[in-house]
Backbone as a chain_set.jsonl record, in Angstrom:
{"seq": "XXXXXXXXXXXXXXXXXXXXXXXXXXXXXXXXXXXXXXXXXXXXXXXXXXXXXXXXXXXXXXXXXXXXXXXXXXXXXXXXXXXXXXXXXXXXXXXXXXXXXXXXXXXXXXXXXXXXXXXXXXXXXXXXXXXXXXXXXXXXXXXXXXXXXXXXXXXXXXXXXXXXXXXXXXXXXXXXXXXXXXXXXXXXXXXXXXXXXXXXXXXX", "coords": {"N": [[139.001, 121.838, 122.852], [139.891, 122.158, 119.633], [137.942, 120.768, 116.558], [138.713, 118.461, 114.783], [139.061, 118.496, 111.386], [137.479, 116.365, 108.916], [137.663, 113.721, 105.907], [134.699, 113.051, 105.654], [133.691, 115.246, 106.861], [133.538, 117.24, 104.827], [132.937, 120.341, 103.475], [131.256, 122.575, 101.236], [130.033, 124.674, 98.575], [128.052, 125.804, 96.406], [129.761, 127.005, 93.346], [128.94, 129.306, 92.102], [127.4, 130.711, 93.78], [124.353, 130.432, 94.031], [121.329, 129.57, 95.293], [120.597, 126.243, 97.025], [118.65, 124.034, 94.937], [114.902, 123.4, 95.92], [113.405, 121.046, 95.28], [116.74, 119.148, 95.218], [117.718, 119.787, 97.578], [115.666, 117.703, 98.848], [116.21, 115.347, 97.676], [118.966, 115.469, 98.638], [118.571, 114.96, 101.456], [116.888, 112.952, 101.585], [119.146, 110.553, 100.768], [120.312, 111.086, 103.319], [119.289, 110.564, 105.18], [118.489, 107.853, 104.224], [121.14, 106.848, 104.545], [121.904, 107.194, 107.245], [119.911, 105.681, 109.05], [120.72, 102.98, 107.769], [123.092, 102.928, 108.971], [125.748, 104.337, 108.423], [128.762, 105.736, 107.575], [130.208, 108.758, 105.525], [132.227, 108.403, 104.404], [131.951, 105.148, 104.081], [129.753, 105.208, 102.794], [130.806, 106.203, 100.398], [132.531, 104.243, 99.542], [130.859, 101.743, 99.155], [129.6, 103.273, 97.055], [131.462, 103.955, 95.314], [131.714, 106.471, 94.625], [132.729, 109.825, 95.42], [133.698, 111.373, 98.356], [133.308, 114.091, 99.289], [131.371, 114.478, 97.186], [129.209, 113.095, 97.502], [128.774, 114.223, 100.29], [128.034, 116.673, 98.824], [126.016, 116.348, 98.119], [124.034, 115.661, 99.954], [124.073, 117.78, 101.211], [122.101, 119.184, 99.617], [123.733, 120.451, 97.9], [124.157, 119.985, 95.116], [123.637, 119.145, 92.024], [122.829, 115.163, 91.318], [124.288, 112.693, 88.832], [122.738, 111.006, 86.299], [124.424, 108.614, 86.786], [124.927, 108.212, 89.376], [122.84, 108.364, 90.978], [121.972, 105.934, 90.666], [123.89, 104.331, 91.162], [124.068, 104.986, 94.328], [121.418, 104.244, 94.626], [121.206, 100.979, 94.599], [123.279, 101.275, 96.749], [121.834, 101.066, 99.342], [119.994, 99.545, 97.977], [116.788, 100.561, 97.299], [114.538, 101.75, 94.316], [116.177, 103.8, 92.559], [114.148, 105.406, 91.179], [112.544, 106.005, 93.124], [114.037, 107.482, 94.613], [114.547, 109.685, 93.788], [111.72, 110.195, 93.622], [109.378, 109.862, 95.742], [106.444, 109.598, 95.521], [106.789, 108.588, 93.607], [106.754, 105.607, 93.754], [104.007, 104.661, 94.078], [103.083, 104.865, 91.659], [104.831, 102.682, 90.591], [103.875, 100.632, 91.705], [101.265, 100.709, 90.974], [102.067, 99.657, 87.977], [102.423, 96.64, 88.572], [100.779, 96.161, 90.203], [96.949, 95.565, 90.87], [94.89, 96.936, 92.921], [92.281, 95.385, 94.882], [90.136, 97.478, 94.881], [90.635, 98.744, 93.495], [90.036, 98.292, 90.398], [89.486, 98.981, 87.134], [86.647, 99.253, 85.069], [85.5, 97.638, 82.641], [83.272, 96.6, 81.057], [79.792, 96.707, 82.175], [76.892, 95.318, 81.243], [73.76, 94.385, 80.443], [73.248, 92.487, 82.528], [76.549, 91.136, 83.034], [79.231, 92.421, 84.15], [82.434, 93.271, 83.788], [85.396, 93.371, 84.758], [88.718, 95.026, 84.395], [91.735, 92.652, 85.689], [93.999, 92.636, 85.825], [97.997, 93.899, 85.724], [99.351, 96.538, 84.309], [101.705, 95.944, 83.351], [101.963, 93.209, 82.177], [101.784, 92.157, 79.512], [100.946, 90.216, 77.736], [98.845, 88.787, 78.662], [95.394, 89.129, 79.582], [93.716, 89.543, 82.478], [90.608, 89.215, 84.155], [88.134, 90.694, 86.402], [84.991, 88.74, 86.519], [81.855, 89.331, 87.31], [78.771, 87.449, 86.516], [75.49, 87.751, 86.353], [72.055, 86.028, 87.939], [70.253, 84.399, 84.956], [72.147, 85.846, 82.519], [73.827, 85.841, 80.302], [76.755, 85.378, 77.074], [75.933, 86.027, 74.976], [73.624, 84.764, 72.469], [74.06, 82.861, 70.136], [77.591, 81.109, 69.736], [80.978, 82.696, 69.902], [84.164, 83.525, 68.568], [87.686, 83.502, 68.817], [91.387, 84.887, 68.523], [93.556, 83.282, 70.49], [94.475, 82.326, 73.933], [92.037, 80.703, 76.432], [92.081, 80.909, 80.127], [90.114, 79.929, 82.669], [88.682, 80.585, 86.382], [86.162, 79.39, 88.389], [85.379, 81.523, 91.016], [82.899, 81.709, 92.486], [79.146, 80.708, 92.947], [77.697, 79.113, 89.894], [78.795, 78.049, 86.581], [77.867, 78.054, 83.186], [79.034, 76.674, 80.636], [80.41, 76.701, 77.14], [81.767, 75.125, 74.928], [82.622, 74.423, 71.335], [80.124, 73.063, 71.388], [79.279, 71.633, 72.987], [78.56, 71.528, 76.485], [79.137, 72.369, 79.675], [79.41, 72.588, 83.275], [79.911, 74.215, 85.796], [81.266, 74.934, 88.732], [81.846, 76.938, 91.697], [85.308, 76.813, 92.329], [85.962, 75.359, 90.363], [88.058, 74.711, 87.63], [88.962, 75.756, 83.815], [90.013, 75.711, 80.557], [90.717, 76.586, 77.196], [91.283, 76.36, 73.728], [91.343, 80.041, 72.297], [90.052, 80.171, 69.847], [87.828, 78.324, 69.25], [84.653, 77.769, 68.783], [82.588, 79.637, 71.468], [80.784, 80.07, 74.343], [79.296, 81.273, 77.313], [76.993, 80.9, 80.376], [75.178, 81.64, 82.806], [73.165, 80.36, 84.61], [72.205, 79.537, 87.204], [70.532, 79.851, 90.167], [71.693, 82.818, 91.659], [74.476, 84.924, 91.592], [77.484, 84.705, 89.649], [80.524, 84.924, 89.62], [83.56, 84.797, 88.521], [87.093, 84.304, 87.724], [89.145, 85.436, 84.787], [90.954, 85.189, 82.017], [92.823, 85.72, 79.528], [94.764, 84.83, 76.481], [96.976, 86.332, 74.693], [98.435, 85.134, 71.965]], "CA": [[139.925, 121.435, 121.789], [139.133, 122.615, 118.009], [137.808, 119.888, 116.431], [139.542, 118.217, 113.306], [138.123, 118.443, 110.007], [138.156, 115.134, 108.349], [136.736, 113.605, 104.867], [133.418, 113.344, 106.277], [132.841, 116.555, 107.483], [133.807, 118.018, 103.698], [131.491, 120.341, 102.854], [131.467, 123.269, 99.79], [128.867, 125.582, 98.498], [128.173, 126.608, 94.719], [130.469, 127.999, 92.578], [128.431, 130.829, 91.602], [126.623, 131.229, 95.156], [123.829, 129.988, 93.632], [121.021, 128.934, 96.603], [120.329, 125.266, 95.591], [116.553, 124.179, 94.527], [113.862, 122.676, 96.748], [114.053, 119.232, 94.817], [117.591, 118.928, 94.997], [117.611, 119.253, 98.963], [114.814, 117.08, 99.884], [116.916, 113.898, 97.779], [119.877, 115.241, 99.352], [117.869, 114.747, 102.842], [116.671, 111.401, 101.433], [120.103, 110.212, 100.999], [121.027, 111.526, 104.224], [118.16, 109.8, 106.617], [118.903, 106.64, 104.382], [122.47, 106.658, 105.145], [121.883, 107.186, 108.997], [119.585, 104.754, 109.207], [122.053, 102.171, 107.169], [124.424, 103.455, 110.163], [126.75, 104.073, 107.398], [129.085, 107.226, 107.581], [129.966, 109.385, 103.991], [133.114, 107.406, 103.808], [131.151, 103.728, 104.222], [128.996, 105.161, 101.127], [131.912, 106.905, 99.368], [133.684, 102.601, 99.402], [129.942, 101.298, 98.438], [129.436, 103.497, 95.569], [132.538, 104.672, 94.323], [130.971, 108.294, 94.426], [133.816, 110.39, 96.087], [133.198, 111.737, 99.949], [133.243, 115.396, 98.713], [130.51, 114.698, 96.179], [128.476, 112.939, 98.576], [128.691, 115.035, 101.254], [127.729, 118.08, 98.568], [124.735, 115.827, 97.463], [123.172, 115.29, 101.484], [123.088, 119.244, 101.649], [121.461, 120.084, 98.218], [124.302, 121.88, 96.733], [124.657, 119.691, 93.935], [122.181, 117.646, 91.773], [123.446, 113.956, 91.027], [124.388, 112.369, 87.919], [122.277, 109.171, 86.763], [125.039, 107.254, 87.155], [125.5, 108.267, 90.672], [121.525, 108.42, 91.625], [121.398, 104.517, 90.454], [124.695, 103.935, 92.6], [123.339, 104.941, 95.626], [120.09, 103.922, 95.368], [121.959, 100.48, 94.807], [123.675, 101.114, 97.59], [120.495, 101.31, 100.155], [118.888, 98.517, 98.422], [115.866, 101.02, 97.199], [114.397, 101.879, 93.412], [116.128, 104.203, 91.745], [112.754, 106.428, 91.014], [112.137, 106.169, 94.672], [115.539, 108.103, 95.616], [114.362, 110.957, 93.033], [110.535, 110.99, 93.928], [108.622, 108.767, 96.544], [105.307, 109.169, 95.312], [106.727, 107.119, 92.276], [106.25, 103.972, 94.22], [103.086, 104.483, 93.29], [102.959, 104.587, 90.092], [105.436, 101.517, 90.001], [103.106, 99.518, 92.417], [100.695, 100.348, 89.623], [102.202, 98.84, 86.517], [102.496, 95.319, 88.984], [99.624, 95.518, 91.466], [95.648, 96.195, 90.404], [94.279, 96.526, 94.402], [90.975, 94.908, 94.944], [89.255, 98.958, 95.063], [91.256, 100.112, 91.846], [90.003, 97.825, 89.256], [89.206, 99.981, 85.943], [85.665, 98.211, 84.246], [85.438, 97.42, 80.87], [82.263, 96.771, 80.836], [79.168, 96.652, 82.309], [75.672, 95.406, 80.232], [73.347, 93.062, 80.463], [74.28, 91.771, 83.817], [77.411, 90.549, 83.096], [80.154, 92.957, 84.43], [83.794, 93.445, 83.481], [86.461, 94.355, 85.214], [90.261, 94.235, 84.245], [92.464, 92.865, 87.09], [95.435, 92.52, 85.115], [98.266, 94.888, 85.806], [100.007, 97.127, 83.321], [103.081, 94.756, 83.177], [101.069, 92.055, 81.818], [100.871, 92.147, 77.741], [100.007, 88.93, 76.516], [97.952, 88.043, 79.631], [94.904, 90.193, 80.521], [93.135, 88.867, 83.385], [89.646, 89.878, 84.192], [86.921, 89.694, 87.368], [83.803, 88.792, 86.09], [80.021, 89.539, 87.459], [77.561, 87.186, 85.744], [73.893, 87.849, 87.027], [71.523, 85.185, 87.578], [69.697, 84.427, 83.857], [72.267, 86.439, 82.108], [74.542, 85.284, 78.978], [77.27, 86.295, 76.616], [74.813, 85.802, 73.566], [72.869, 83.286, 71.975], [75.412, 82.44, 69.107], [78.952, 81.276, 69.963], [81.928, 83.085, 69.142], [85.751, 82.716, 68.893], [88.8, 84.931, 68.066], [92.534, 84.111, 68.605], [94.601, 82.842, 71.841], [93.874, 80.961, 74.617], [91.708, 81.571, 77.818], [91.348, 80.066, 81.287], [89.575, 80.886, 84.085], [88.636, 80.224, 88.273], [85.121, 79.795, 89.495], [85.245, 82.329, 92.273], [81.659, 81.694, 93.298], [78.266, 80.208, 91.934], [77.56, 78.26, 89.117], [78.811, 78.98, 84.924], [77.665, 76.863, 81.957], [80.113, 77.027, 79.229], [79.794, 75.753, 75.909], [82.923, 74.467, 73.58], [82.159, 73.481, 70.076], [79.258, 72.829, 71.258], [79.518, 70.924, 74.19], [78.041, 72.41, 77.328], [80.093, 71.979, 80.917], [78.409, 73.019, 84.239], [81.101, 74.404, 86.239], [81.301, 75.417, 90.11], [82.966, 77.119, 92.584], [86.504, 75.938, 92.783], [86.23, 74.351, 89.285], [88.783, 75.649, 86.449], [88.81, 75.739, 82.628], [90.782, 76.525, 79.855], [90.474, 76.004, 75.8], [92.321, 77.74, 72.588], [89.688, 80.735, 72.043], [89.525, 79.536, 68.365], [86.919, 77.392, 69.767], [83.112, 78.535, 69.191], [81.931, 79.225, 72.963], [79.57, 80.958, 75.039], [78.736, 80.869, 78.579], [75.495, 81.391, 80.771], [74.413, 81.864, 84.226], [71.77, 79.653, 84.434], [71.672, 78.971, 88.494], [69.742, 81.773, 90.753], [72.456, 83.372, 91.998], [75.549, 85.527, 90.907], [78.389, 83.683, 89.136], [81.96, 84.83, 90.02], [84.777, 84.309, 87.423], [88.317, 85.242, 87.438], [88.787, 84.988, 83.722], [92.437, 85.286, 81.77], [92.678, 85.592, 78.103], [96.41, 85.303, 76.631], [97.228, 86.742, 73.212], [98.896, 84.258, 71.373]], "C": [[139.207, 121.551, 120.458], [138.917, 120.911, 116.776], [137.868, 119.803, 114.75], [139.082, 117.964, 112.062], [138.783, 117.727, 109.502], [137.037, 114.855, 107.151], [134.956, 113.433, 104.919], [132.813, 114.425, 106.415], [132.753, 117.619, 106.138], [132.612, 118.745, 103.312], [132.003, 121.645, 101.645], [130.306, 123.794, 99.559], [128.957, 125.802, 96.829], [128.99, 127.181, 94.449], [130.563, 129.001, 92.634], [127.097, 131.244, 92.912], [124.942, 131.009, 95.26], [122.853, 129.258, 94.875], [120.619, 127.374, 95.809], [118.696, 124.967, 95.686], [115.908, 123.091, 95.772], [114.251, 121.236, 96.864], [115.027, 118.636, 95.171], [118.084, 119.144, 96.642], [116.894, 118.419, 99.403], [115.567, 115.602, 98.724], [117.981, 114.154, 98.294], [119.809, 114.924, 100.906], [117.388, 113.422, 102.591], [117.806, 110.565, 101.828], [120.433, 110.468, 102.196], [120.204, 110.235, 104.942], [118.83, 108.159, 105.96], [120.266, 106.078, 104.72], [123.035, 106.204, 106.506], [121.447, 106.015, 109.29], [120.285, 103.683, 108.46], [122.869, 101.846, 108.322], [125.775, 103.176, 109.559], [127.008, 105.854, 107.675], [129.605, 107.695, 106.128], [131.077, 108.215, 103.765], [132.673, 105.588, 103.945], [130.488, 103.888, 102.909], [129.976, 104.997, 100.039], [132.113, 105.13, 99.151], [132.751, 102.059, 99.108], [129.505, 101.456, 97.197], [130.291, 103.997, 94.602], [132.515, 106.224, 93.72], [132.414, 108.953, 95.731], [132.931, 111.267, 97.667], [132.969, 113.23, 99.454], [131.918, 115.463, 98.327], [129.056, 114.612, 96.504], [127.747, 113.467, 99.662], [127.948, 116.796, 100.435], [126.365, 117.534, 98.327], [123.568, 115.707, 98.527], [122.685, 116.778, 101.654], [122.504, 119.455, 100.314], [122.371, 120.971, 97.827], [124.464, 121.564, 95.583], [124.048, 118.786, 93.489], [123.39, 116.427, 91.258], [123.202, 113.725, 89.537], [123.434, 111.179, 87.722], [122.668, 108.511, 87.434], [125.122, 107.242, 88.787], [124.033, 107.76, 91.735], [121.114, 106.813, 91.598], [122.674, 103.873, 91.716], [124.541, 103.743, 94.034], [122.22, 104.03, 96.072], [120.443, 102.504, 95.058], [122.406, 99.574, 95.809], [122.959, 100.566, 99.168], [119.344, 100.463, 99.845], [117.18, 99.014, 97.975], [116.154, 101.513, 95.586], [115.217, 103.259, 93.245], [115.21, 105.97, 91.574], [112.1, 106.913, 92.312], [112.91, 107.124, 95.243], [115.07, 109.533, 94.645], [112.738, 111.223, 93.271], [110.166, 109.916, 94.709], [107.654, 108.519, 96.553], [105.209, 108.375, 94.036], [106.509, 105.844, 92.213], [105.302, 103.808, 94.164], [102.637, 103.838, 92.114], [104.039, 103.004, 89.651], [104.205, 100.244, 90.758], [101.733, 99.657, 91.141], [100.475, 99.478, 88.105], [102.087, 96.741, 87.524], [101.635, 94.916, 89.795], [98.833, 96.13, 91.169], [95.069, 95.806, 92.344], [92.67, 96.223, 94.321], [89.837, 96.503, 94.442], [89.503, 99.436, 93.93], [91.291, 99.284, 90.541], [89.022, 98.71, 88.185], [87.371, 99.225, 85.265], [85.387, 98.524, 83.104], [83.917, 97.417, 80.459], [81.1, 96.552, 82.113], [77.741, 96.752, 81.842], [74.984, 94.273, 80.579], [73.416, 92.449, 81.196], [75.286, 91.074, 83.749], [78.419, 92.12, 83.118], [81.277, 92.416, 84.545], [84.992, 93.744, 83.443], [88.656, 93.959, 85.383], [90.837, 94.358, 85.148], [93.831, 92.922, 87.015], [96.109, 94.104, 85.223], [98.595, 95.619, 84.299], [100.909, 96.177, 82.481], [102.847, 93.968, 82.402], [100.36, 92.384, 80.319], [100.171, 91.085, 77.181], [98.886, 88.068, 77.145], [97.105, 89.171, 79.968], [93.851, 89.231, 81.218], [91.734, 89.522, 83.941], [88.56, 88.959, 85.206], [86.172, 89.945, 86.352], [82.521, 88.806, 87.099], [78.906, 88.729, 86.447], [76.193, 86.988, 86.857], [73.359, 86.568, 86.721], [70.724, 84.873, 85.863], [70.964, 84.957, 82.673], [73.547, 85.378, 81.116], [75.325, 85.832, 78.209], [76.672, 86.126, 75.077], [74.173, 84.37, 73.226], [73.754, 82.63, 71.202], [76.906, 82.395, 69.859], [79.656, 82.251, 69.752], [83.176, 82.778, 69.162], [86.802, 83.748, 68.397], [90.269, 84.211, 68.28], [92.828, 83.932, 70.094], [93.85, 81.738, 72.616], [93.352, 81.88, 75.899], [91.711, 80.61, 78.836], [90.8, 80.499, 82.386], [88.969, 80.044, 85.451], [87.458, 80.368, 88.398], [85.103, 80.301, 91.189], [83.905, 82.029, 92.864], [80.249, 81.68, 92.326], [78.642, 79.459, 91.258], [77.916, 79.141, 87.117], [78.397, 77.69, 84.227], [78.465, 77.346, 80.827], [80.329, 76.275, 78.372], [80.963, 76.129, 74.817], [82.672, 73.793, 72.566], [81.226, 73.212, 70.469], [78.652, 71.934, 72.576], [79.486, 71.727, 75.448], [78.756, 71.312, 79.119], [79.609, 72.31, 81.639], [79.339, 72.997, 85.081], [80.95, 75.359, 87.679], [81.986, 76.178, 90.809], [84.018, 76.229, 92.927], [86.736, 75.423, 91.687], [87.275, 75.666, 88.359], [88.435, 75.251, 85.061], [89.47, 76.606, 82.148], [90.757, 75.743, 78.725], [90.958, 77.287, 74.982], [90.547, 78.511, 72.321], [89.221, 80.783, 70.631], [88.156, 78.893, 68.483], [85.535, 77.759, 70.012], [82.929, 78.47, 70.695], [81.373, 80.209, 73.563], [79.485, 80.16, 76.412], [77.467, 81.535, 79.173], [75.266, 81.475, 82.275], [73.327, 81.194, 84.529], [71.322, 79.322, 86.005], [71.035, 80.525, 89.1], [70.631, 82.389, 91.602], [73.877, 84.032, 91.217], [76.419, 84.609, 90.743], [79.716, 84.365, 89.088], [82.841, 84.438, 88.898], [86.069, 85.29, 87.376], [89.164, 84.757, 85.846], [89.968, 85.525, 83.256], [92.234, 85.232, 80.382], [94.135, 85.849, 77.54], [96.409, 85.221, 75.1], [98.194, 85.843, 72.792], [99.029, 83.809, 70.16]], "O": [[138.085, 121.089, 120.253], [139.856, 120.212, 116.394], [137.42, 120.52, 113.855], [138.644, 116.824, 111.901], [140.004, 117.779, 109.354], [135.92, 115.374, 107.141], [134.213, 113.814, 104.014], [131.626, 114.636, 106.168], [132.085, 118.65, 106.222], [131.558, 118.234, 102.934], [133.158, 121.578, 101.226], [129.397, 123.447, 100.313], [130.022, 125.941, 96.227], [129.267, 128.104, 95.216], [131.502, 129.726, 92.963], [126.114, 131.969, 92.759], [124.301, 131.308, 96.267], [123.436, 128.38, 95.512], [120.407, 127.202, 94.609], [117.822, 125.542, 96.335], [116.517, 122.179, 96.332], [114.86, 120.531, 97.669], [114.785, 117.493, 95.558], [119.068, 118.444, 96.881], [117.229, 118.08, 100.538], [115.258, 114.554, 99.291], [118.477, 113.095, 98.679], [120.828, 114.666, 101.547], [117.511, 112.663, 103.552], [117.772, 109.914, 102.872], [121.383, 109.697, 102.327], [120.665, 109.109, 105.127], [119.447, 107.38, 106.685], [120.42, 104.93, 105.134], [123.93, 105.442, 106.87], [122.227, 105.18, 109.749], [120.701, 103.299, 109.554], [123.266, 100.717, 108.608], [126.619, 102.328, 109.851], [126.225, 106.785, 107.862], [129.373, 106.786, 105.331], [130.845, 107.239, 103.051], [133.673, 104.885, 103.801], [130.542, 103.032, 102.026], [130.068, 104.152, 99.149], [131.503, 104.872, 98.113], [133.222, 101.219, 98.342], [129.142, 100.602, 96.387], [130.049, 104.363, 93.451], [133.056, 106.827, 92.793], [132.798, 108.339, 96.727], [131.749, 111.594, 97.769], [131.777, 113.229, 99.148], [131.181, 116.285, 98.872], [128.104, 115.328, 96.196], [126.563, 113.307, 99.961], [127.523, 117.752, 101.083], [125.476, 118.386, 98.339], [122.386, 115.657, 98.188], [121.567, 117.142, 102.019], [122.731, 120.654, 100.149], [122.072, 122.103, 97.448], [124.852, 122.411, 94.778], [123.791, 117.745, 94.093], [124.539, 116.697, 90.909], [122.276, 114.269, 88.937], [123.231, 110.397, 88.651], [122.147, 107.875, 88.35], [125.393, 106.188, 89.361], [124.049, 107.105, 92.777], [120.187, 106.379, 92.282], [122.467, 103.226, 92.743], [124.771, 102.76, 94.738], [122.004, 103.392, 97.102], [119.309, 102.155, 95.385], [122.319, 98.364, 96.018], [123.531, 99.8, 99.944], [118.301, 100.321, 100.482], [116.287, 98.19, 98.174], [117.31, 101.716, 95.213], [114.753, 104.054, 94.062], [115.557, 107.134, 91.778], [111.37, 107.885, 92.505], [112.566, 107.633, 96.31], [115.497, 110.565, 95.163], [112.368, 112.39, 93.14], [110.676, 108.854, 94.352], [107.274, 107.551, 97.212], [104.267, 107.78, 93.513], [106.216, 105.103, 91.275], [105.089, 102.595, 94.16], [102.089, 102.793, 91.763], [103.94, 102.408, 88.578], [103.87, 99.183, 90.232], [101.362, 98.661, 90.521], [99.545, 98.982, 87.469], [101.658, 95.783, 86.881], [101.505, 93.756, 90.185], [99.121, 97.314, 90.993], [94.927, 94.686, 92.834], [91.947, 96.945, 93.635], [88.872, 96.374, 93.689], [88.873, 100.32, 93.349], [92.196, 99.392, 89.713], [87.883, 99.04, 88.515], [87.708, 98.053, 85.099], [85.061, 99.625, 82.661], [83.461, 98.183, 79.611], [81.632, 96.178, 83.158], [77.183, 97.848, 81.888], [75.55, 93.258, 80.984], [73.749, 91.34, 80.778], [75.171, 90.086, 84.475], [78.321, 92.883, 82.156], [81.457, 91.366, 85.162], [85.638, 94.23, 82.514], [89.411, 93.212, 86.005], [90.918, 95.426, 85.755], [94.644, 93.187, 87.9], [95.5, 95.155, 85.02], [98.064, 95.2, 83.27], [100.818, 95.801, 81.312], [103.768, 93.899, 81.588], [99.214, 92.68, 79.98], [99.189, 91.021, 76.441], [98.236, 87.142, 76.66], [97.611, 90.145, 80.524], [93.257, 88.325, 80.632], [91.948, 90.703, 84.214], [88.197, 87.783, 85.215], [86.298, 90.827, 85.502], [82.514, 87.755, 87.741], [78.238, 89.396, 85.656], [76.059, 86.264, 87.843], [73.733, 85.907, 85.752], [70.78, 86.064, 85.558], [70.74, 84.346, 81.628], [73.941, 84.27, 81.482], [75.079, 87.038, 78.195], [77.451, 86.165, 74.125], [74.31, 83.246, 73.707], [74.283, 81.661, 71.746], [77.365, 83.369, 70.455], [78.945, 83.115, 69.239], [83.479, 81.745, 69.759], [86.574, 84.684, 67.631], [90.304, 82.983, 68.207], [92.149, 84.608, 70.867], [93.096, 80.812, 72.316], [93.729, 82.971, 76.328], [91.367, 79.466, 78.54], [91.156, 81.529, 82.959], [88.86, 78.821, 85.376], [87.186, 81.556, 88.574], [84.886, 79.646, 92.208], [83.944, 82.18, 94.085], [80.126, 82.339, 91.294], [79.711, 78.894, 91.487], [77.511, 80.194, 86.622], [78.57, 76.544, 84.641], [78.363, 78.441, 80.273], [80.476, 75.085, 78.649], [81.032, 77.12, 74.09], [82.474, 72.583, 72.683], [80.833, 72.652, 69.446], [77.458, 71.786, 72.837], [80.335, 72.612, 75.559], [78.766, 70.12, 79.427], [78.619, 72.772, 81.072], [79.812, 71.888, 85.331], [80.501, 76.5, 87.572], [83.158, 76.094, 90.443], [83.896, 75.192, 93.579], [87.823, 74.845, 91.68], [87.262, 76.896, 88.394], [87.579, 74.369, 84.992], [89.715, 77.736, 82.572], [90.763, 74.516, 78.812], [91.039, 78.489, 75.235], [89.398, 78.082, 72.218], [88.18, 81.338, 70.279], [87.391, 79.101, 67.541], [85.135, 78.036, 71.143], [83.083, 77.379, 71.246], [81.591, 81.343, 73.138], [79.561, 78.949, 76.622], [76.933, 82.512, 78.648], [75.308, 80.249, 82.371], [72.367, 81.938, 84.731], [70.188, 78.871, 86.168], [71.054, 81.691, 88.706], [70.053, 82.512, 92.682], [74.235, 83.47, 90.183], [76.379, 83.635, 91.495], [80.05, 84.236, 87.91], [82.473, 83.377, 88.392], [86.142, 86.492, 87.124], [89.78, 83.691, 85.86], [90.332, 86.471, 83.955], [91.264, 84.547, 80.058], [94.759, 86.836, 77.93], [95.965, 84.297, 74.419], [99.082, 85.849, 73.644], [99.638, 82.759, 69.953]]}, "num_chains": 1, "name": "protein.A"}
């Protein structure tokens, strides 16, 4: 028995015969797998995104690139970014701007035994957050200093001495601190072992 062609099965080819591009099949194969897996058929999408079964169905084979509006619909629809439904190594780059992984921190500095490394993501303007490395003996100068905002920071491990106006604190693993960075201060390393700091500075 010849079997009945229904809105689902709609399919269509270029205009102008036109083969369609690489790109423009492998998100129409995106859309497709996420659809299946969904266990959603064209007309289940078509009534989710208001994208017509036709259009749909031309968009799963690559004959026809999508509109924004349609590429945000979908992806939407499925519950997934957007940037993800047009490239998948973009989740990358988005896990970038919001996640610094323990291996992929950038360093600012390194001198003097005190190393510098920003942990703060992209995302993050008025907050940059930073591991620190202080070596046994080692110091961020002899003279205070001070500039604008505010900082606080986490003894991760060892011992810090840190000095507010003038006033010297002796601060542990597990201990916190935080003061406006107006505030002459300097810290030191003074125990025999490395000193740990997860250190935050917020523009203000």
């Amino acid at each position: 028995m010849p079997h009945k062609k229904t809105a689902d099965d709609n399919a269509g080819a270029p205009a102008n015969g036109a083969n369609p591009d690489e790109e423009t099949q492998k998100l129409g194969q995106r859309i497709r797998d996420l659809r299946l897996k969904a266990g959603m058929t064209l007309t289940d999408l078509a009534k989710a995104t208001g994208v017509s079964i036709g259009t749909l169905s031309q968009l799963e084979r690559g004959l026809v690139s999508p509109t924004v509006r349609t590429v945000y619909t979908v992806a939407a629809a499925f519950g997934v970014m957007p940037a993800w439904l047009i490239d998948p190594s973009s989740s990358k780059h988005a896990e970038n701007r919001y996640i610094v992984r323990a291996g992929e921190r950038s360093h600012l500095l390194d001198i003097d035994g005190i190393r510098k490394d920003v942990a703060s993501p992209a995302a993050s303007k008025r907050l940059r957050g930073f591991f620190m490395v202080i070596q046994p003996g080692c110091h961020s100068g002899t003279q205070p200093y001070s500039h604008k905002g505010e900082e606080i920071g986490f003894i991760l491990s060892g011992a810090l001495e840190l000095q507010i106006e003038g006033e010297t604190f002796t601060l542990h693993e597990g201990d916190c601190f935080a003061f406006p960075s107006d505030k002459p201060h300097r810290f030191a390393n003074s125990s025999a072992r490395p000193s740990t700091v997860f250190w935050v500075n917020a523009d203000i």
